[in-house]
C-alpha positions in Angstrom: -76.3 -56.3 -35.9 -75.9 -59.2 -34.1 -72.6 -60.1 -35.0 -71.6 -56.1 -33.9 -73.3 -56.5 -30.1 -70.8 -60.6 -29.5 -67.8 -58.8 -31.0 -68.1 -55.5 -28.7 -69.0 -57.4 -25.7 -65.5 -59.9 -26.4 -63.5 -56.6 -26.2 -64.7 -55.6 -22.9 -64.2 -58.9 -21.0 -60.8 -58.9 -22.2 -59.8 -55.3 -21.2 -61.7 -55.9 -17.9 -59.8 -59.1 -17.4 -56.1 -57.5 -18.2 -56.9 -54.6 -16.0 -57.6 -56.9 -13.4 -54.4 -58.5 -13.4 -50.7 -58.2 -13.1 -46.9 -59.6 -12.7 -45.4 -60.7 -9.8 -42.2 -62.6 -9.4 -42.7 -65.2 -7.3 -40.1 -66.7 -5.8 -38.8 -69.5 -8.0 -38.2 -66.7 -10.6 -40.6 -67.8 -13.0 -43.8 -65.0 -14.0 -47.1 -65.1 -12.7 -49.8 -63.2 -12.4 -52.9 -62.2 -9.7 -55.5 -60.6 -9.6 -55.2 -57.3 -7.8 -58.6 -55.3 -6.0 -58.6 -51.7 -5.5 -57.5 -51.0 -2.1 -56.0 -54.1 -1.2 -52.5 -55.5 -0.2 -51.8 -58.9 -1.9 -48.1 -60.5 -0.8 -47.6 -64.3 -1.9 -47.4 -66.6 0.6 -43.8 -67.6 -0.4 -41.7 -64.9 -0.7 -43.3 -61.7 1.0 -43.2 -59.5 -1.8 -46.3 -57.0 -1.7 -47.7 -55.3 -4.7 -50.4 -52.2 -3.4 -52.4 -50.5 -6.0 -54.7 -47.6 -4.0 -57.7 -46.5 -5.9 -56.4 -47.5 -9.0 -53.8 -44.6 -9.2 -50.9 -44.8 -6.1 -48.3 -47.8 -6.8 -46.6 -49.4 -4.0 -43.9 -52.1 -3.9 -43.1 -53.8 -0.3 -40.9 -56.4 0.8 -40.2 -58.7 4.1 -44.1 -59.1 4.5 -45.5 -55.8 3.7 -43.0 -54.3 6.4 -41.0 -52.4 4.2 -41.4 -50.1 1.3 -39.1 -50.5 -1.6 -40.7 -48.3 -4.1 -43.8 -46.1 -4.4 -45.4 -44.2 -7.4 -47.9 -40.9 -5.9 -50.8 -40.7 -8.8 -51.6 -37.3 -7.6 -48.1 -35.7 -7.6 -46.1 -38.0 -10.1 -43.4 -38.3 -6.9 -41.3 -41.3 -6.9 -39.9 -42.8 -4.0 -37.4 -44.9 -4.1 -35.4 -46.7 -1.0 -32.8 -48.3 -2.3 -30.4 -47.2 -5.4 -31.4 -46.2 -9.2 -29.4 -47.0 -12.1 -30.1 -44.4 -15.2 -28.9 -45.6 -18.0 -29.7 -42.5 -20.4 -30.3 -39.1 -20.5 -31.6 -37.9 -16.9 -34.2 -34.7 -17.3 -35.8 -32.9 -14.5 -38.9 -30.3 -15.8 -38.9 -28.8 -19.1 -36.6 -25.7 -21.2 -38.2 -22.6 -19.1 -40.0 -24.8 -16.8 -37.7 -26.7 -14.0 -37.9 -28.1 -10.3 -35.3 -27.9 -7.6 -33.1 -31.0 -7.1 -32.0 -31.4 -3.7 -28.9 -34.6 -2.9 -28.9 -34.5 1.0 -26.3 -35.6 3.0 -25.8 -38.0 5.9 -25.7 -34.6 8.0 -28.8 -32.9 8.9 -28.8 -29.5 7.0 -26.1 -30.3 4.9 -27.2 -30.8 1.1 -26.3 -29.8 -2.9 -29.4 -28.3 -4.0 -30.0 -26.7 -7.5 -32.5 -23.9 -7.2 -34.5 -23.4 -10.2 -36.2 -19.9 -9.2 -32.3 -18.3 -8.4 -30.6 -20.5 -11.1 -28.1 -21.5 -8.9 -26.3 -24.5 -7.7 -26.1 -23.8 -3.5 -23.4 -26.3 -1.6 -24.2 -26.5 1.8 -22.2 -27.7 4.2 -19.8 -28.4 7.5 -17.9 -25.2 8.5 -14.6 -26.0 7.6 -14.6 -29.0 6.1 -14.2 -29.3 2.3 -17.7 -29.1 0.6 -16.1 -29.7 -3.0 -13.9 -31.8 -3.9 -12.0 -31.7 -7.5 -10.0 -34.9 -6.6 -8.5 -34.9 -11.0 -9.0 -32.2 -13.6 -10.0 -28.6 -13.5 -12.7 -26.3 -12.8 -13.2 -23.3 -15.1 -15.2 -20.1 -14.6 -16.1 -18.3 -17.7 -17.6 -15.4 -15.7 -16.8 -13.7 -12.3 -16.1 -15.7 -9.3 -17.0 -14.4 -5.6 -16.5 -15.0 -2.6 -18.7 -13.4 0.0 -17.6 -14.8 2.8 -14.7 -16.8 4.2 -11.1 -17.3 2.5 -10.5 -18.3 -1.1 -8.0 -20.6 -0.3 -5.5 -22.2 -2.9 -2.8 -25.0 -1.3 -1.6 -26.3 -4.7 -1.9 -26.2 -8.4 -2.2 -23.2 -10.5 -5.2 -20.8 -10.9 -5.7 -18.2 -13.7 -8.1 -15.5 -13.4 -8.4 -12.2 -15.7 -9.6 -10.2 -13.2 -9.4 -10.1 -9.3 -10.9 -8.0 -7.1 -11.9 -8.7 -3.7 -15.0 -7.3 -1.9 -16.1 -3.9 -2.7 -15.5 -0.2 -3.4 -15.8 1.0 0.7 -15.9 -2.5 1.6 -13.0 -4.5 1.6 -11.2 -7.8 2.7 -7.7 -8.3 4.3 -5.7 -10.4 2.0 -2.6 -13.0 2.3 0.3 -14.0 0.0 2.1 -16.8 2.3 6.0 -17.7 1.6 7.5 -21.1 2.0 9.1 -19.2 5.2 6.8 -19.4 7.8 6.0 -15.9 9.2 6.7 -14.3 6.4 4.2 -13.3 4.0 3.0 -10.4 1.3 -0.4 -9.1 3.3 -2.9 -6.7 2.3 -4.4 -4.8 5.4 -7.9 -3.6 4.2 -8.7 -1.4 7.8 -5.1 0.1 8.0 -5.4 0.6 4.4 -1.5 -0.5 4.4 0.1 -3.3 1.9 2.9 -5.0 4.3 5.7 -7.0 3.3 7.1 -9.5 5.9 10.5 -10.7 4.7 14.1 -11.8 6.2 16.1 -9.8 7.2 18.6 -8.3 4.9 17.5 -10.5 1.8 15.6 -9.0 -0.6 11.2 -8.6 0.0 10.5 -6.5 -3.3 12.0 -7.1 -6.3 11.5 -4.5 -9.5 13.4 -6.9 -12.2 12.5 -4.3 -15.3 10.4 -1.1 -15.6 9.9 1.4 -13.1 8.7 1.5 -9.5 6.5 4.9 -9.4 5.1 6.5 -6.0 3.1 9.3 -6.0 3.4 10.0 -2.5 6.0 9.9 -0.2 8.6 7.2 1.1 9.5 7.2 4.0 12.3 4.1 5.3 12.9 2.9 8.4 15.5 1.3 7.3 18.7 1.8 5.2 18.3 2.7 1.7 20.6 0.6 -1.0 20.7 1.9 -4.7 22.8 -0.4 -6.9 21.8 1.0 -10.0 23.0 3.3 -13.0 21.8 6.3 -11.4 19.5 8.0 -9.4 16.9 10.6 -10.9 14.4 12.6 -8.7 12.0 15.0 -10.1 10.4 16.6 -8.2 8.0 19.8 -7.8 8.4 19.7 -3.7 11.6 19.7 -1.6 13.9 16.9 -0.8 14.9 16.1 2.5 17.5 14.1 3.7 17.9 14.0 7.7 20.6 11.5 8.9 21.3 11.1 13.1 25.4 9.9 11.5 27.7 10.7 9.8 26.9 10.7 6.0 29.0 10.1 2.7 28.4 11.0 -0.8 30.8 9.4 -3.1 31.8 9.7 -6.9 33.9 7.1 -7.8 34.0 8.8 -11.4 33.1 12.1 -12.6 31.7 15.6 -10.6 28.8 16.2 -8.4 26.9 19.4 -9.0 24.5 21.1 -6.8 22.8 23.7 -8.6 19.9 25.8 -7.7 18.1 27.3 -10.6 16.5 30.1 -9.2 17.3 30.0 -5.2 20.8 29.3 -3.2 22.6 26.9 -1.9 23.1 26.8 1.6 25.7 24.5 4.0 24.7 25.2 7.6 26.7 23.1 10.3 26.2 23.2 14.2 28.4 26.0 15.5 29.8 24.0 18.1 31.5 21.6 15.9 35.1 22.0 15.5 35.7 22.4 11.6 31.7 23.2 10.8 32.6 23.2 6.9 35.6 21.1 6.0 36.6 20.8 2.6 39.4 18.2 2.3 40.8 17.6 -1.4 42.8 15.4 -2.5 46.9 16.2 -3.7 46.7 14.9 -6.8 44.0 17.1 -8.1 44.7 19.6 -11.1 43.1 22.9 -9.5 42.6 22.2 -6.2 39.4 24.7 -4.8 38.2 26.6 -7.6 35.4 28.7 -7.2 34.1 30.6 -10.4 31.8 33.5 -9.6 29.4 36.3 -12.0 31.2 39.4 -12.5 28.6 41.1 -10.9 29.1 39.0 -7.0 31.9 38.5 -5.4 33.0 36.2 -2.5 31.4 37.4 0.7 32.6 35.9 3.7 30.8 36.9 6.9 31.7 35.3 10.7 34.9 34.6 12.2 38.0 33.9 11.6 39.4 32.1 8.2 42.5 30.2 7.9 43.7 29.2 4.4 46.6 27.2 4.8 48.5 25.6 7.9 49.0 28.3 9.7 46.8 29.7 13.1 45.6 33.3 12.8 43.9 34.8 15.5 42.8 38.2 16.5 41.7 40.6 18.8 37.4 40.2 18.0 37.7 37.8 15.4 35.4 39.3 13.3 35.8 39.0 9.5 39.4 38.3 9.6 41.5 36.1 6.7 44.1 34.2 7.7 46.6 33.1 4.3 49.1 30.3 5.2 50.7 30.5 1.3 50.2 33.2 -1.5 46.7 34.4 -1.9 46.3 35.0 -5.8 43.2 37.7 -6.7 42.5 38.3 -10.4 39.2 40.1 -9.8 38.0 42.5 -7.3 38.6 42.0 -3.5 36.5 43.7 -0.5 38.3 43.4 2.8 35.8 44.7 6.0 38.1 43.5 8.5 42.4 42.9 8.7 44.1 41.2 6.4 47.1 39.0 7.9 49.2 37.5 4.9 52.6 35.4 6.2 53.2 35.2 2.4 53.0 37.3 -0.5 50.6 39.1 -2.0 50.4 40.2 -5.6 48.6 43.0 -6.8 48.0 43.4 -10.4 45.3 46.7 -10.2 44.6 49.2 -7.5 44.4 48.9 -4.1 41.2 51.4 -3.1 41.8 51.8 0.6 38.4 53.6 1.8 38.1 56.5 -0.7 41.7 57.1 -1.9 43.3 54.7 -4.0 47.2 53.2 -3.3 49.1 52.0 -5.4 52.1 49.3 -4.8 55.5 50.2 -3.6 58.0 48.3 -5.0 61.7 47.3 -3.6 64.9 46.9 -5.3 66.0 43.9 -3.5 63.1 40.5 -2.6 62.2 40.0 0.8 62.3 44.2 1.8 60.2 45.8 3.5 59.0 49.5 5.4 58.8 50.7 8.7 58.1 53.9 9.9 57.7 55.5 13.3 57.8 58.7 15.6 60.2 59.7 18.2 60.8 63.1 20.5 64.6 63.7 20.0 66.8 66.4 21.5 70.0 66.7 18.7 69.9 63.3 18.2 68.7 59.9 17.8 68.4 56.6 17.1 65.3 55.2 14.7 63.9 52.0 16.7 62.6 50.3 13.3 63.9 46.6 14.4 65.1 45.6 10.8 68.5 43.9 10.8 69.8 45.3 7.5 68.5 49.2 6.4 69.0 50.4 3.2 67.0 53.9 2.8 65.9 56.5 6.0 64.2 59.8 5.8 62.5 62.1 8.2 60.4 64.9 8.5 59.8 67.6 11.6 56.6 66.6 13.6 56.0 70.0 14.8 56.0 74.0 13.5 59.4 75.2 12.4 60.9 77.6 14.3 64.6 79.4 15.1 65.7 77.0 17.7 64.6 73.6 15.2 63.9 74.0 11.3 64.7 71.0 10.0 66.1 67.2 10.3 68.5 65.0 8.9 69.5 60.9 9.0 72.4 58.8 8.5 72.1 55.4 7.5 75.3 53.1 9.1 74.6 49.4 8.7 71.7 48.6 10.2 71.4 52.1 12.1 69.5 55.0 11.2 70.4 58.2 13.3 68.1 61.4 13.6 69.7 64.7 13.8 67.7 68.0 14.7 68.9 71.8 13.7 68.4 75.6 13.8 67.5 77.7 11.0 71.3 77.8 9.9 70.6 74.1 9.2 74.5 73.4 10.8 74.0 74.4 14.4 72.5 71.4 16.0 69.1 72.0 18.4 68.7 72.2 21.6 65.3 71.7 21.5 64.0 69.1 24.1 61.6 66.4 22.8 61.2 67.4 19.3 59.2 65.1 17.6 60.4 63.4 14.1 58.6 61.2 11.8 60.6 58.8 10.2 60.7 55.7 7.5 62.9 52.7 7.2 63.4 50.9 4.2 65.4 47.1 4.5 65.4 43.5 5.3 64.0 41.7 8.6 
C-alpha cells in the first residue's frame, strides 16, 4: 500500500512540473525552457520574444518587447490569428462534408474581397467597377452548367469561347447585344427595346452572307436599298400579293429562255400613266421567229377598248378616236373578228369566212386584175354625164334610175372610154334621150387608182 501512495504521488509532481513549463527560443538558437503562470507575460530579457498563456486556454506569441502580435490561438472560438504569412504544406480543410464556414481573402481595398459563402454555396468576387476582378493569365476556365450574367457585359477580347447554349436575360426581359468587326463602327447589334437585329456594314461589300441552305422570313422585307440576286433562280411562294413599286425605270431581262406571267384564277393587268407617250410599248426584236403572238380560248376574243391603235409605221387618226385600228402591213385573222368602230387598212386584207356586217352577212367581191378596186356615187343629170369616181383606169360602169320611172325618163345607160364613164338618161322609147332636169343616177365604178 505503501509502495501504491510514493508511486502515485511521483506521477503528479511530474505532470505538474511539465504543465508548468515550456519552449522558448532564446536568442542564441539553442532550446530552453520557463516556467509560465497563468495570466502572465514572460519575454526574455535578450531577444524580446513574448509567450502569453491566459487562463490556461488563449495562446499568444509577441515580438519587439511584447509590442507586437505575431500569432494568437482563441481557446473559446478555435480562431487563429495570424500576422504574417502561412505555409500549408498539405491538404487545407475548412469545416466538415455538410457542415462548412465562410472563407473570406480581403483585399488591400476596403469592400473588395473573394468570399465563399457556405449557406448560398457560392464563390462571390467582389470588386472595383471596371477593373478586372479575375484573372485567367494561362489555361482555361470551363462551365459544366449555365453561365449568367446579371448585370454588366460579358465581354470576350481574345481566345475562343464555346458554349451550348446562349441566351441572354429573360423571356420580357432582355439585354442589347454587340458583335464588333475589326472595322471600327461597324458591328452586328442586337437592339432588345426596338426589338430590331441591325447590321452595320461597308458600303457596297457584303454584311450577310447565306453560304448554303436557305434564308426564310416569315414576314415581310422591305429594302432600302437595291436588291442583287446572283443566283440560279428566284422562287416566291406566296399566299399574299407581291408588290413591286419602283420611282425608275425598271428592266426585266432573260438572257435565255421565256418569261410567263400567268394568273391561275384572276387577270393580268398592264396599266401605265395616260399621259405617257407610248403607255404600253412592246418592242421585239427582228430576228425573232413569230414576232407578237397572242393565243387566245375559243370562247374570248381580243377586245380592245380606248383610242386609237396603230400596228405598223404608219399614223392613223380619226375624227373621235374611239376604238379605231390603224394596220400599217397585212392584218392576217384566222378566227372571229368584232370591229365597234372603223377599220382603216393601207394594206390588204384577207378574208377567208364571212364578213357579218350588223345583221346581214357580205360576202367578198373579187376582181379580175390585183390592185382594183369600187367606187360608186350619185349624180342629178339632164341627158348626160360624167361619173366623178377619181380612178385613173375604169374597167366596168353600171347605173341605175334614182327616182320613179316615168314617160319623160325610164331608164339609163353608160359608156365606158378609157378612164371615163358617161351617164345617159331616156324616155320610155329607151332611144329618145331626156330632157328631164336633175335626174338622179346611181352609179358604180370598177378599176385601178
Amino acid at each position: 500500500m505503501t509502495n501504491r501512495i510514493f508511486a502515485a504521488a511521483t506521477v503528479a509532481v511530474l505532470l505538474l512540473a511539465l504543465l508548468a513549463s515550456c519552449v522558448y527560443p532564446p536568442i542564441d538558437g539553442g532550446v530552453g525552457t520557463m516556467a509560465i503562470e497563468r495570466g502572465a507575460l514572460l519575454c526574455a530579457t535578450e531577444d524580446g520574444n513574448c509567450v502569453e498563456s491566459w487562463n490556461g486556454a488563449d495562446i499568444v506569441m509577441y515580438s519587439d518587447d511584447g509590442s507586437t502580435q505575431t500569432f494568437a490561438v482563441d481557446g473559446a472560438t478555435g480562431a487563429i490569428d495570424m500576422e504574417a504569412g502561412m505555409a500549408v504544406g498539405g491538404e487545407l480543410v475548412v469545416g466538415a462534408d455538410g457542415t462548412s464556414h465562410d472563407v473570406i481573402f480581403y483585399s488591400d481595398t476596403a469592400g473588395d474581397y473573394l468570399r465563399y459563402d457556405q449557406s448560398d454555396e457560392a464563390l462571390v468576387i467582389t470588386g472595383t467597377n471596371a477593373a478586372t476582378a479575375l484573372n485567367v493569365t494561362d489555361g482555361n476556365v470551363v462551365v459544366n452548367d449555365d453561365l449568367t450574367v446579371t448585370a454588366g457585359a460579358f465581354d470576350v477580347t481574345a481566345g475562343a469561347t464555346t458554349v451550348e447554349a446562349l441566351s441572354v436575360g429573360v423571356a420580357g426581359t432582355g439585354a442589347d447585344v454587340y458583335f464588333y468587326s475589326d472595322t471600327s463602327g461597324d458591328h452586328l447589334f442586337w437592339d432588345t427595346s426596338d426589338e430590331v437585329l441591325n447590321i452595320i456594314g461597308t458600303n457596297a461589300q457584303t454584311a450577310l452572307n447565306v453560304s448554303d441552305g436557305n434564308f426564310v422570313v416569315a414576314d415581310t422585307i422591305d429594302a432600302n436599298g437595291d436588291i442583287d440576286l446572283d443566283g440560279t433562280g428566284l422562287d416566291a411562294d406566296v399566299t399574299g400579293a407581291i408588290s413591286l413599286d419602283a420611282d425608275l425605270a425598271s428592266n426585266f431581262n432573260a438572257a435565255a429562255g421565256d418569261i410567263t406571267v400567268e394568273a391561275e384564277t384572276g387577270s393580268i393587268v398592264i396599266k401605265a400613266d395616260e399621259a405617257v407617250a407610248d403607255a404600253l410599248y412592246l418592242d421585239l426584236d427582228e430576228d425573232a421567229a413569230t414576232g407578237l403572238d397572242i393565243d387566245v380560248g375559243a370562247t374570248n376574243g381580243v377586245s380592245i377598248d380606248g383610242g386609237l391603235v396603230d400596228i405598223g409605221t404608219g399614223t392613223y387618226a380619226t375624227a373621235d378616236g374611239d376604238k379605231d385600228l390603224g394596220v400599217a402591213g397585212d392584218l392576217e385573222v384566222d378566227g372571229s373578228t368584232d370591229l365597234d368602230g372603223a377599220l382603216a387598212v393601207a394594206g390588204n386584207v384577207d378574208v377567208t369566212g364571212t364578213l357579218q356586217y350588223g345583221a346581214n352577212d357580205l360576202y367578198p367581191i373579187g376582181f379580175a386584175s390585183s390592185g382594183q378596186q369600187t367606187v360608186y356615187g350619185t349624180t342629178a343629170i339632164t341627158g348626160t354625164a360624167t361619173a366623178a369616181h377619181g380612178l385613173t383606169t375604169v374597167t366596168f360602169c353600171l347605173c341605175t334610175l334614182g327616182k320613179q320611172q316615168d314617160a319623160s325618163t325610164a331608164g339609163c345607160s353608160v359608156v365606158v372610154s378609157s378612164n371615163t364613164c358617161t351617164l345617159y338618161t331616156y324616155e320610155d322609147d329607151n332611144t329618145t334621150q331626156s330632157t328631164e332636169t336633175d335626174v338622179p343616177v346611181h352609179w358604180l365604178v370598177i378599176g385601178a387608182p
